[in-house]
PABA-33814 format. One record per residue (C-alpha): x, y, z. Coordinates in nm, 2 decimals, padded with zeros to 4 digits. Example, Ala and Ser with C-alpha at 12.3 -4.5 7.8 and 13.67 -1.06 7.14 Angstrom:
REM PABA-33814
(nuza (01.23; -00.45; 00.78))
(nuza (01.37; -00.11; 00.71))
//
This chain:
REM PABA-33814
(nuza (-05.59; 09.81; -01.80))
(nuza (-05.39; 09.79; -01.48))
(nuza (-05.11; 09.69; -01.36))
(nuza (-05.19; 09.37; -01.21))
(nuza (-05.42; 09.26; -01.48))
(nuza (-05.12; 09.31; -01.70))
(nuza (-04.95; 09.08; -01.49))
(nuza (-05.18; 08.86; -01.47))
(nuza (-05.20; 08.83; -01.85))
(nuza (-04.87; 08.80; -01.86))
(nuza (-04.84; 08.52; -01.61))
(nuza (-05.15; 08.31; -01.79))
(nuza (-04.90; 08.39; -02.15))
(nuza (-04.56; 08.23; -01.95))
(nuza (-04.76; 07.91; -01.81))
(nuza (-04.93; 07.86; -02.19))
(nuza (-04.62; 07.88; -02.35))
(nuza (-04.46; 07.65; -02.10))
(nuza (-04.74; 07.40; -02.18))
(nuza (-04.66; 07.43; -02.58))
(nuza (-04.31; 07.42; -02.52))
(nuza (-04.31; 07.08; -02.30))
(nuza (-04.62; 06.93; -02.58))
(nuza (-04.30; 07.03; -02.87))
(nuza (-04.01; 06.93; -02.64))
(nuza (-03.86; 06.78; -02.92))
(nuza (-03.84; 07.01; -03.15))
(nuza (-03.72; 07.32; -02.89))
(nuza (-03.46; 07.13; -02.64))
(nuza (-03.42; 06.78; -02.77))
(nuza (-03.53; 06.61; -02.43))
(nuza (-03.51; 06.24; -02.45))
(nuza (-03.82; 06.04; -02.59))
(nuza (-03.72; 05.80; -02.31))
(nuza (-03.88; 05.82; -02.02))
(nuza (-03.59; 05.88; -01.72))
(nuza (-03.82; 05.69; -01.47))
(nuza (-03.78; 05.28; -01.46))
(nuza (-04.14; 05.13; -01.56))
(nuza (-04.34; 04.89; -01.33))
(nuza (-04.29; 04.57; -01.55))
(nuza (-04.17; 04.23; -01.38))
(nuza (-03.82; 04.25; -01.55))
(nuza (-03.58; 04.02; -01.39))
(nuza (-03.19; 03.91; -01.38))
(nuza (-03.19; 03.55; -01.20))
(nuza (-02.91; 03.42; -01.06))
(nuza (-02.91; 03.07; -01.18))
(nuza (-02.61; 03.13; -01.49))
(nuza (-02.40; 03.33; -01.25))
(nuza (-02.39; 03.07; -00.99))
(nuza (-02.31; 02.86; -01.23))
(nuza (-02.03; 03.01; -01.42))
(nuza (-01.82; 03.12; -01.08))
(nuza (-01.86; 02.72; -00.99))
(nuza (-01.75; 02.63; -01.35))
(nuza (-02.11; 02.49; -01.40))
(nuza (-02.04; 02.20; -01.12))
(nuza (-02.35; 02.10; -01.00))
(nuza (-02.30; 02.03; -00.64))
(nuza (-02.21; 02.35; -00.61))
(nuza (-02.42; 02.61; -00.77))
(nuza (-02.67; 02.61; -00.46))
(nuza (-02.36; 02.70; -00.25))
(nuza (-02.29; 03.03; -00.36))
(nuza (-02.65; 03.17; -00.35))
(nuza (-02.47; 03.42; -00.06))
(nuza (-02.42; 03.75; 00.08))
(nuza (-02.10; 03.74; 00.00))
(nuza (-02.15; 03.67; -00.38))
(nuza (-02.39; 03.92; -00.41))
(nuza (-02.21; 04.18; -00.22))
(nuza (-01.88; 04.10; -00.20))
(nuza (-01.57; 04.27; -00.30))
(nuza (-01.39; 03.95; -00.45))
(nuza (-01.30; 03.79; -00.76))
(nuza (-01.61; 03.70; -00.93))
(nuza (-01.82; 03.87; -00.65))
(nuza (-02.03; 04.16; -00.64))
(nuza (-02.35; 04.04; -00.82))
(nuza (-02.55; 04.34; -00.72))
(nuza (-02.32; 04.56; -00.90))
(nuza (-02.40; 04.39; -01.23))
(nuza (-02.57; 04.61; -01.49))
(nuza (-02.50; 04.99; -01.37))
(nuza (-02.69; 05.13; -01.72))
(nuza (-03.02; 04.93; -01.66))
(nuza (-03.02; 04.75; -01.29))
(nuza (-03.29; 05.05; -01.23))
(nuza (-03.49; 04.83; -01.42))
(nuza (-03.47; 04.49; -01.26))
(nuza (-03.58; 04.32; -01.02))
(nuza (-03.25; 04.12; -00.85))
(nuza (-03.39; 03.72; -00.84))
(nuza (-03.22; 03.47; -00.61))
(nuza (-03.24; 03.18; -00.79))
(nuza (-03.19; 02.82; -00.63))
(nuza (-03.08; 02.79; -00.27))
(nuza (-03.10; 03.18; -00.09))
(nuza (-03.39; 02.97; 00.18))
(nuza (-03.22; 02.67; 00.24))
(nuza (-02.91; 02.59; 00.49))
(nuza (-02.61; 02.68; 00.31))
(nuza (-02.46; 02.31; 00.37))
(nuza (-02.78; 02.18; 00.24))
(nuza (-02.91; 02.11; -00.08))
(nuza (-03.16; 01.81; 00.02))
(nuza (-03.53; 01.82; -00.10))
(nuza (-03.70; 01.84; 00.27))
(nuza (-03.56; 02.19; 00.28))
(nuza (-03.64; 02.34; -00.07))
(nuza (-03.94; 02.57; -00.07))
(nuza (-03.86; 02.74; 00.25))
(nuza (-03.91; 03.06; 00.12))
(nuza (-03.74; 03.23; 00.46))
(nuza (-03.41; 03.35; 00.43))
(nuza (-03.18; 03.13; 00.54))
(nuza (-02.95; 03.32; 00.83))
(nuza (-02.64; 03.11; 00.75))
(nuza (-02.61; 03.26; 00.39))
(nuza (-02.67; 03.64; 00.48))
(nuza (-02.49; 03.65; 00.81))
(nuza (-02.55; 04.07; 00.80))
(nuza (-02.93; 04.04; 00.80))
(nuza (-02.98; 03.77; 01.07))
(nuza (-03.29; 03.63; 00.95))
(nuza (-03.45; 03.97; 00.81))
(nuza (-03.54; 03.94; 00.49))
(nuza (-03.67; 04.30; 00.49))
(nuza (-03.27; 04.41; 00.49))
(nuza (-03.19; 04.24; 00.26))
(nuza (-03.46; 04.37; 00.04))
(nuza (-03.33; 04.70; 00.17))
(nuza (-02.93; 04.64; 00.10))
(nuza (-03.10; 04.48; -00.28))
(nuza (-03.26; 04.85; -00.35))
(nuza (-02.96; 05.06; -00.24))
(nuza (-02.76; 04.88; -00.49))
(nuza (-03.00; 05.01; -00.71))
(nuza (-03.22; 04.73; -00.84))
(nuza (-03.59; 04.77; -00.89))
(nuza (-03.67; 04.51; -00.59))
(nuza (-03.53; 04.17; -00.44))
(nuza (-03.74; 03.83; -00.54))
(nuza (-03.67; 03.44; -00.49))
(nuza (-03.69; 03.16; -00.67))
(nuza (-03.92; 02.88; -00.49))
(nuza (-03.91; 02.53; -00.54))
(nuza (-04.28; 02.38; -00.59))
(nuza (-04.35; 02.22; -00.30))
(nuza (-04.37; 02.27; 00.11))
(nuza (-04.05; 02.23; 00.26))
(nuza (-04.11; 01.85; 00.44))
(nuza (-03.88; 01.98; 00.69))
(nuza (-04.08; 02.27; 00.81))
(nuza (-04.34; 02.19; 01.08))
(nuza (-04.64; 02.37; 00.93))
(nuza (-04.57; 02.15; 00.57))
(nuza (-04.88; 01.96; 00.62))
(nuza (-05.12; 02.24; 00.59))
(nuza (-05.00; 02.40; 00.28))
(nuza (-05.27; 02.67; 00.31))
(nuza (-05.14; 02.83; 00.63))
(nuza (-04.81; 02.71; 00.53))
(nuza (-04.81; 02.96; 00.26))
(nuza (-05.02; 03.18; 00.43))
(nuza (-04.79; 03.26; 00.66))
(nuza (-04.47; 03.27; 00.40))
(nuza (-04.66; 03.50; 00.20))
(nuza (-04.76; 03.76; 00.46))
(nuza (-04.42; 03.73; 00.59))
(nuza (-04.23; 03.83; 00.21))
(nuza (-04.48; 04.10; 00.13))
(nuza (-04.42; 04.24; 00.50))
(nuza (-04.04; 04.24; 00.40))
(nuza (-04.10; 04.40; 00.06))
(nuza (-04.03; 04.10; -00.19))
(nuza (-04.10; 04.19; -00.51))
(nuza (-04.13; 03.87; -00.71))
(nuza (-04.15; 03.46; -00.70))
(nuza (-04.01; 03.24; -00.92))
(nuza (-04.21; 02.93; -00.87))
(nuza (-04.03; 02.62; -01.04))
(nuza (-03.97; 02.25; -01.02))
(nuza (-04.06; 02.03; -00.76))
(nuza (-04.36; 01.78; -00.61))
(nuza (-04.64; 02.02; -00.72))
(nuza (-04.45; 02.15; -01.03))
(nuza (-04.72; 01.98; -01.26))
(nuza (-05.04; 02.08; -01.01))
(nuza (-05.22; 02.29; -01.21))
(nuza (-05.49; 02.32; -00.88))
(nuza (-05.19; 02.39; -00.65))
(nuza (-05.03; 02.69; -00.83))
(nuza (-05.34; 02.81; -00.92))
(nuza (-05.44; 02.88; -00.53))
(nuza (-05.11; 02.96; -00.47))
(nuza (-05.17; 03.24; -00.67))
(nuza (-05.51; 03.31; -00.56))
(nuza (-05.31; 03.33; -00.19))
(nuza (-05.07; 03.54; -00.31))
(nuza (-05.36; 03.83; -00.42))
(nuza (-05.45; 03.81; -00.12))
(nuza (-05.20; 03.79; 00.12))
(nuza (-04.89; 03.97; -00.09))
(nuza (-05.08; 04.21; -00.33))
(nuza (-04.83; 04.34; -00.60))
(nuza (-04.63; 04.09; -00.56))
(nuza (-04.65; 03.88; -00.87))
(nuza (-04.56; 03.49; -00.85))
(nuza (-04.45; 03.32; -01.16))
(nuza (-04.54; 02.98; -01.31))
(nuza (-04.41; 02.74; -01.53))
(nuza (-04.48; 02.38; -01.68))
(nuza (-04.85; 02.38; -01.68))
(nuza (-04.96; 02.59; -02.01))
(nuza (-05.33; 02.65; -01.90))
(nuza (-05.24; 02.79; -01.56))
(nuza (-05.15; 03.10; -01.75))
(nuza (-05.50; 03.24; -01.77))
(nuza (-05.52; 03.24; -01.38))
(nuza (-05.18; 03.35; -01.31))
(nuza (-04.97; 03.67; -01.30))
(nuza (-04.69; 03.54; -01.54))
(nuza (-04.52; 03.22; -01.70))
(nuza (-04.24; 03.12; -01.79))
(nuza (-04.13; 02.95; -02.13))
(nuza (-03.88; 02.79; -01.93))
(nuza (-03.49; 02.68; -02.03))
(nuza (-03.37; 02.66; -02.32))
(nuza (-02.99; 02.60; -02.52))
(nuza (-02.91; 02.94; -02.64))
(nuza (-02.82; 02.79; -02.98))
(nuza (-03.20; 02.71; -03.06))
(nuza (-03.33; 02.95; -02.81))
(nuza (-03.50; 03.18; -03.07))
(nuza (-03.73; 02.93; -03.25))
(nuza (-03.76; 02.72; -02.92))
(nuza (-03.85; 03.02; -02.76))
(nuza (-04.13; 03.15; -03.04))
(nuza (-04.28; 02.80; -03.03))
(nuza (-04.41; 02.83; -02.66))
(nuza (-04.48; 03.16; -02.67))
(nuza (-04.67; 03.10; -02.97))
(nuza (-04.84; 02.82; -02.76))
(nuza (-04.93; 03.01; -02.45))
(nuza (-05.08; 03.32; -02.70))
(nuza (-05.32; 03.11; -02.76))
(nuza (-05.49; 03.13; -02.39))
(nuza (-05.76; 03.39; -02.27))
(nuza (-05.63; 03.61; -01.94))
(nuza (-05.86; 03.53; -01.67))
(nuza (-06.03; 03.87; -01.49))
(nuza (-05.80; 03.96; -01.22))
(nuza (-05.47; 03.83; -01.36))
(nuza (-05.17; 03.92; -01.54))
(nuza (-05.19; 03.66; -01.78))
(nuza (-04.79; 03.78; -01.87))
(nuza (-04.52; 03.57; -02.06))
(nuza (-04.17; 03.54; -01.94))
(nuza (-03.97; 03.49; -02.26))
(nuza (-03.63; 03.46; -02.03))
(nuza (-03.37; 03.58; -02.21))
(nuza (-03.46; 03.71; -02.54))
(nuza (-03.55; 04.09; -02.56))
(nuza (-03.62; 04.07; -02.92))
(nuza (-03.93; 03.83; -02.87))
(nuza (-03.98; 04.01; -02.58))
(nuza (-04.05; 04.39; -02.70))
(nuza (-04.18; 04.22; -03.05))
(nuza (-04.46; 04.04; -02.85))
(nuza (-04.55; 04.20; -02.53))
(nuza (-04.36; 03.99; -02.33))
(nuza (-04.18; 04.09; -02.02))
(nuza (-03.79; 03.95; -01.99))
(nuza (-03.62; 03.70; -01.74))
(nuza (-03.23; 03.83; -01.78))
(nuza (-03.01; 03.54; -01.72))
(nuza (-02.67; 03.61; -01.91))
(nuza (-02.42; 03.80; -01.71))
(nuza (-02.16; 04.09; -01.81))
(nuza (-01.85; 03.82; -01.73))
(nuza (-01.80; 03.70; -02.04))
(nuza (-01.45; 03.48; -02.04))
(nuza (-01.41; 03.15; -01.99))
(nuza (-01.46; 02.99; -01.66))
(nuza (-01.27; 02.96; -01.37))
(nuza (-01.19; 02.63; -01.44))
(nuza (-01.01; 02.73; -01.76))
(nuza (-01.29; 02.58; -02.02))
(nuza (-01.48; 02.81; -02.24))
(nuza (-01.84; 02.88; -02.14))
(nuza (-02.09; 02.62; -02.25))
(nuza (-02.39; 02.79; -02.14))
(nuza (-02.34; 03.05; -02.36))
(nuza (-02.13; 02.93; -02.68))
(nuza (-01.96; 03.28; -02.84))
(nuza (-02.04; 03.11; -03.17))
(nuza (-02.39; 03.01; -03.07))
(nuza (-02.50; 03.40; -03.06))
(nuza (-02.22; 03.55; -02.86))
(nuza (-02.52; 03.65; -02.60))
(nuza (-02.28; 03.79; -02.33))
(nuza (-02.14; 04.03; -02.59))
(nuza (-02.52; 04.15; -02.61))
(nuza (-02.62; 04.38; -02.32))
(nuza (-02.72; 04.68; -02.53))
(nuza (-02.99; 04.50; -02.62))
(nuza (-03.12; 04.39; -02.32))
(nuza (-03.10; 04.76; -02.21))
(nuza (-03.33; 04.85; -02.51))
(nuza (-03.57; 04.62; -02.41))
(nuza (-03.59; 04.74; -02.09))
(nuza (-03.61; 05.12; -02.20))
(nuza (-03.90; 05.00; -02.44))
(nuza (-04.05; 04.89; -02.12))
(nuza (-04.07; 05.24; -01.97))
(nuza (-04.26; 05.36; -02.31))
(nuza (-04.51; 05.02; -02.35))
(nuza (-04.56; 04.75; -02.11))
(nuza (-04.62; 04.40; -02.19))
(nuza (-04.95; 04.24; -02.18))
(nuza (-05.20; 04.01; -02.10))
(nuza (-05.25; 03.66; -02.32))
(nuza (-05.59; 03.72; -02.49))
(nuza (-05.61; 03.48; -02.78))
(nuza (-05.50; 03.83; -03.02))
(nuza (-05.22; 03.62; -03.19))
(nuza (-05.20; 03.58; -03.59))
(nuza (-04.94; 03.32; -03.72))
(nuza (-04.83; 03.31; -04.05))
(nuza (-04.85; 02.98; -04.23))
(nuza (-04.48; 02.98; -04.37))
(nuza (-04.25; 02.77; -04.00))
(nuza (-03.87; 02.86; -04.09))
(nuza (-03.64; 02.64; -03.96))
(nuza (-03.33; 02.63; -03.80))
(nuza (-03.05; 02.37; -03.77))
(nuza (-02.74; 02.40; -03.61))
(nuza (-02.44; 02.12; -03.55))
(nuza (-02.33; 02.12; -03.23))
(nuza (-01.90; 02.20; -03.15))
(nuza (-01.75; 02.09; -02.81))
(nuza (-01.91; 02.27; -02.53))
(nuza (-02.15; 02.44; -02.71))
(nuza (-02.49; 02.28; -02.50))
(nuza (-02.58; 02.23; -02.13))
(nuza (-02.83; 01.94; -02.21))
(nuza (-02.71; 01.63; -02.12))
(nuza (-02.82; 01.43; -02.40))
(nuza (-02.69; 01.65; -02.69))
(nuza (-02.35; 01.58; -02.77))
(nuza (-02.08; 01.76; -03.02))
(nuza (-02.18; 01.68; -03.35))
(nuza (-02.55; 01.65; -03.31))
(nuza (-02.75; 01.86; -03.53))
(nuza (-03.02; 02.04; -03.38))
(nuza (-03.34; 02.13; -03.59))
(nuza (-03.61; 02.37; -03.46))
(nuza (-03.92; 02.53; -03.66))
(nuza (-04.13; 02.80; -03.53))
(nuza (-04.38; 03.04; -03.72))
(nuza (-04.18; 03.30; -03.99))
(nuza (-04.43; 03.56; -03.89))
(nuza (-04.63; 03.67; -03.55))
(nuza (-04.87; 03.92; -03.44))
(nuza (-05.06; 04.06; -03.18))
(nuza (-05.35; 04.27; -03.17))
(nuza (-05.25; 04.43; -03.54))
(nuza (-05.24; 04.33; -03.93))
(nuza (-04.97; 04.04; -03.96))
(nuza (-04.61; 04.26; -04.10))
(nuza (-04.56; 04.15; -04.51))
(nuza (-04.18; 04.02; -04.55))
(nuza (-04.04; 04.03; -04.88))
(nuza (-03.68; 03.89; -04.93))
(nuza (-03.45; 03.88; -05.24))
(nuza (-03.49; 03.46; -05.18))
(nuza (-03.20; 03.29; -04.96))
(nuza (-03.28; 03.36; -04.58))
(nuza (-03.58; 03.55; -04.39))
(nuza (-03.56; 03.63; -04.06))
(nuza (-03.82; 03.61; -03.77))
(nuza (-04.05; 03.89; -03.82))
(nuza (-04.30; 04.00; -03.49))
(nuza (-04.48; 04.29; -03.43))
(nuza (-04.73; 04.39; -03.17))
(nuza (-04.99; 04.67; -03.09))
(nuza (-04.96; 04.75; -02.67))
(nuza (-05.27; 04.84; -02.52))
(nuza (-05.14; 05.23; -02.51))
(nuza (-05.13; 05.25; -02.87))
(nuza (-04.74; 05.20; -02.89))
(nuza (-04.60; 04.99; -03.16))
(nuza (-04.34; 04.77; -03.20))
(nuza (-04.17; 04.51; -03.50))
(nuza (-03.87; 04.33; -03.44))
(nuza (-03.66; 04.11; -03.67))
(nuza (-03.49; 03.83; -03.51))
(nuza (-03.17; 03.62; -03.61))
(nuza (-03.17; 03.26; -03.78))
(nuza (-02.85; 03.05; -03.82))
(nuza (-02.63; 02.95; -04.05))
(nuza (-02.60; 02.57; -04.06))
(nuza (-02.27; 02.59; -04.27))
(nuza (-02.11; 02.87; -04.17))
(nuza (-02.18; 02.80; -03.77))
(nuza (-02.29; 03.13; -03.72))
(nuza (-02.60; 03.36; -03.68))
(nuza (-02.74; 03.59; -03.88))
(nuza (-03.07; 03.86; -03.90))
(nuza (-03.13; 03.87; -04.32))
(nuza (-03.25; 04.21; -04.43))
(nuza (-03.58; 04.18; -04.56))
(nuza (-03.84; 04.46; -04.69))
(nuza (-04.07; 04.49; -04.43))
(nuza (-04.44; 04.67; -04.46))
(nuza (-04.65; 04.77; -04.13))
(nuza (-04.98; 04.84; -04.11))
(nuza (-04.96; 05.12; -03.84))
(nuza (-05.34; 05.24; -03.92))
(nuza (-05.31; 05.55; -03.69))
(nuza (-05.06; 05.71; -03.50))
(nuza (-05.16; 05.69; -03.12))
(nuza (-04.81; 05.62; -03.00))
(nuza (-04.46; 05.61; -03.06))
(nuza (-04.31; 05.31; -03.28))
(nuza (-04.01; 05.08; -03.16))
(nuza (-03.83; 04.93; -03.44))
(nuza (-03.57; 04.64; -03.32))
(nuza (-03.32; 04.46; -03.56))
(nuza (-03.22; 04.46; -03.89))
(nuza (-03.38; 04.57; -04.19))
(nuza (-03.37; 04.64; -04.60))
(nuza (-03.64; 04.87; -04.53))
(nuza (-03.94; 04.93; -04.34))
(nuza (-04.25; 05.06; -04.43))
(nuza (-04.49; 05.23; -04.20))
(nuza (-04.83; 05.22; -04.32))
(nuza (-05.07; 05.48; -04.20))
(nuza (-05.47; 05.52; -04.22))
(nuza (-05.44; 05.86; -04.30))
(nuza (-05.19; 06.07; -04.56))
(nuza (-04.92; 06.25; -04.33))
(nuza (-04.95; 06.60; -04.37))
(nuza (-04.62; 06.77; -04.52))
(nuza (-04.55; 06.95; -04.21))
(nuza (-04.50; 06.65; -04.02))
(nuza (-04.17; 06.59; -03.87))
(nuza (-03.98; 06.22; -03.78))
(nuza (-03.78; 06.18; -03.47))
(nuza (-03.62; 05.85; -03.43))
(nuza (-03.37; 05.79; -03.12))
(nuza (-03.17; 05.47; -03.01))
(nuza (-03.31; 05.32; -02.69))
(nuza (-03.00; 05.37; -02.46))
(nuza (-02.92; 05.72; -02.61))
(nuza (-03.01; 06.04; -02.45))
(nuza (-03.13; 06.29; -02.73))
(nuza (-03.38; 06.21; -03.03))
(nuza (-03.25; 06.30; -03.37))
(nuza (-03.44; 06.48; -03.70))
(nuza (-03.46; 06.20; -03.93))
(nuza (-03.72; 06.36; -04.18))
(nuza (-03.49; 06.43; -04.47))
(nuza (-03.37; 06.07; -04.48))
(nuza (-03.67; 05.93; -04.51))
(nuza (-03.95; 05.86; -04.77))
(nuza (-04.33; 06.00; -04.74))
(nuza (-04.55; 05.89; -04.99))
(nuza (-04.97; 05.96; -04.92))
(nuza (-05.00; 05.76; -04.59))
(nuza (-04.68; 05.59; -04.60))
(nuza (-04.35; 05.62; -04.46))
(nuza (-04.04; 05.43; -04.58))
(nuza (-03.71; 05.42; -04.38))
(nuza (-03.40; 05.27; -04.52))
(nuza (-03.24; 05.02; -04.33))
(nuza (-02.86; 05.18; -04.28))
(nuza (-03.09; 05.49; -04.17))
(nuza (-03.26; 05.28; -03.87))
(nuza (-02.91; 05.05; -03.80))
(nuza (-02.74; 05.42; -03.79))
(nuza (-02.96; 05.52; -03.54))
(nuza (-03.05; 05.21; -03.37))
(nuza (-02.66; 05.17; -03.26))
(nuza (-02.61; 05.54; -03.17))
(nuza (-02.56; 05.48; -02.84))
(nuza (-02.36; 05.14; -02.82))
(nuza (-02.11; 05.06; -02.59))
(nuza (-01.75; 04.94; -02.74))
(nuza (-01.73; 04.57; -02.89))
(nuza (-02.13; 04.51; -02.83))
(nuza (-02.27; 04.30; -03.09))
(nuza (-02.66; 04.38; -03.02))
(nuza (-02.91; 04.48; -03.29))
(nuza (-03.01; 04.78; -03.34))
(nuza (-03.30; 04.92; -03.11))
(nuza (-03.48; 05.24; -03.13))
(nuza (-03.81; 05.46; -03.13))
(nuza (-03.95; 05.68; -03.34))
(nuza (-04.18; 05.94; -03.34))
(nuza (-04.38; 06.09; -03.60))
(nuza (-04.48; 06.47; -03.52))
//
């Protein structure tokens, strides 16, 4: 043998044993089972809370500050685009009301624009495009805009709403907008309307999904809905009730057909649902000097919550969320939850301090799997979800219930069984738990090795000795999978535990 064709063998040994090494990465360097690159999904933080909380929630003037100075600015309780330096990568930035209307007016004739208003981002003079471009070098995913349902009466084209948004739509994708938020307004309940505006959109602003709200069935034709607001006190079950709702549609071809849960990861990741951020990291009282009634501290403290958020979001980058397709199970068992309000713990006009609140959704939901069994010692369960994604990813979630008398929140650890069936993709276990058990269709071999990492850490950890195998099942404590799910959590965060795991 020669020379070369030693060389040669040894070159074709170096690039197999550099493919064995990268398919084992875990076991020979440890390499995150995160993926470093942000995913694709329609993630967003909006505005709307921010603008409200520097105002001190006064209504006449949350519209006012949708600015380039708030956004970019260097002053007190400025600097919006700086928000979020762990996980902005994976957001898009949404201007909520106001960033395409005069900034001295707030009158209906002007809302839905949707061109950027000059007066408001003096720097860009009209371009939209650099703004989108000023967005992404602050290091968000993309720039979108909330729209208001309706032609602006004010513009001159208003009467044809085809070319009207025709032209609006060319001109946003042509800029680079990555998202719309379409809300309230004359059309808001126009099921006909928003369904060719999103027909429009395909056409005219490809990739660019537009999101919908109040009419339910206009999911199966659209990229993504919203569940809409909600009082963070009974967000959870209020929250699980529409999404519940809207499971039950079938995604038309060509469509998204995604749910916007807003701002509750847990649902989110538990039922393939992609997340609508809306608390912010400022999380004192307001300007003003009262505490902040949007989000109550003892109403689930969501401001102390970011970890979370960012596991959600990291979850994303492993599994995205997907299409409504009628793949739902419900269990029979609704939990409910009561809460009596304190002072300043609601935004809704018509709830008052001392009003008890009482919400029921489904104990149990699944998609596109076996519904999880929950098995408690009595007393409380907590929200149990778990979902199959189209990749063969898996995820279960527990999620948090109040405590009428002790005005708090709580997630009860329960024993929780999964009917995993095979092993096409990695697991994501959010919440708290007794234990868990992982229920395969085949025995696991005594070879096999499990990896489990928190969402927001950076190296996976060996977990196999602390953990039960048993034929085709695997049982993990709970203090194993709250150790791990919080390896990674930043100082005085109050999130549930969020992590993946891998069987190898």
């Amino acid at each position: 043998m020669n020379i070369r064709s030693i060389k040669m063998r040894k070159t074709i040994y170096l690039f197999i044993v550099t493919l064995a090494l990268n398919g084992c990465v875990m076991t020979q360097t440890h390499k995150s089972l995160v993926p470093s690159k942000p995913s694709a999904v329609p993630d967003y933080f909006s505005t709307w809370n921010i603008q409200g909380y520097v105002v001190s929630y006064d209504g006449s003037a949350t519209a006012r500050v949708m600015t380039e100075q708030y956004m970019f600015g260097d002053g007190e309780l400025e600097g919006w685009t700086r928000f979020f330096p762990d996980f902005r990568e994976d957001l898009i930035f949404l201007m909520d009301d106001s960033w395409d209307i005069p900034v001295n007016e707030h009158r209906a004739e002007y809302m839905g624009e949707a061109r950027l208003d000059t007066e408001r981002f003096p720097s860009c003079k009209g371009s939209l495009k650099k703004l989108v471009q000023m967005t992404k070098r602050s290091g968000w995913k993309g720039l979108g805009g909330w729209l208001c349902a309706q032609e602006a009466s004010a513009a001159s084209d208003a009467s044809n709403p085809e070319a009207y948004w025709t032209t609006r739509l060319k001109e946003n994708h042509k800029a680079g907008m990555a998202y719309w938020k379409v809300d309230y307004g004359r059309q808001e309940r126009n099921q006909v309307w928003r369904e060719q505006l999103t027909l429009l959109g395909r056409k005219y602003a490809p990739g660019m999904p537009i999101e919908h709200a109040y009419n339910y069935p206009v999911i199966e034709k659209s990229d993504v809905f919203r569940t809409y607001d909600v009082e963070v006190v009974t967000a959870v079950p209020v929250t699980l009730q529409r999404v519940a709702r809207l499971l039950k549609y079938k995604t038309q071809p060509g469509n998204l057909g995604l749910i916007n849960c807003e701002d509750e990861p847990l649902i989110a990741v538990g039922l393939g649902c992609v997340i609508g951020v809306m608390r912010h990291p400022i999380n004192k009282p307001l300007p003003n000097g009262l505490s902040d009634h949007v989000f109550p501290k003892a109403g689930r403290n969501l401001k102390a919550r970011l970890d979370e958020v960012n596991r959600a979001l990291k979850w994303h980058r492993l599994a995205a969320p997907f299409a409504v397709n009628d793949d739902a199970q419900f269990s029979e068992q609704l939990l409910t939850d009561e809460w009596c309000l304190g002072e300043r713990e609601t935004w809704v006009p018509h709830h008052h301090a001392g009003d008890t609140l009482r919400e029921s959704a489904h104990a149990v939901i699944s998609r596109c799997m076996p519904l999880p069994e929950v098995h408690t010692e009595g007393g409380l369960s907590p929200f149990v979800l778990a979902s199959r994604y189209p990749n063969g990813a898996v995820c279960v979630a527990t999620v948090e219930r109040l405590l009428l008398e002790e005005h708090t929140w709580t997630t009860p650890r329960a024993d929780i069984t999964l009917q995993i069936t095979d092993a096409k993709g990695p697991v994501g276990i959010f919440g708290f738990y007794r234990s868990l058990k992982l229920c395969y269709d085949k025995p696991l071999p005594p070879s096999v090795r499990i990896w489990a990492q928190d969402l927001i850490g950076k190296k996976p950890v060996d977990i196999t000795s602390e953990v039960e195998m048993k034929g085709n099942t695997l049982t993990l404590p709970g203090s194993l999978l709250e150790r791990i799910g919080t390896q990674a959590k930043h100082p005085f965060d109050e999130s549930a535990p969020g992590l993946i795991l891998v069987v190898e």
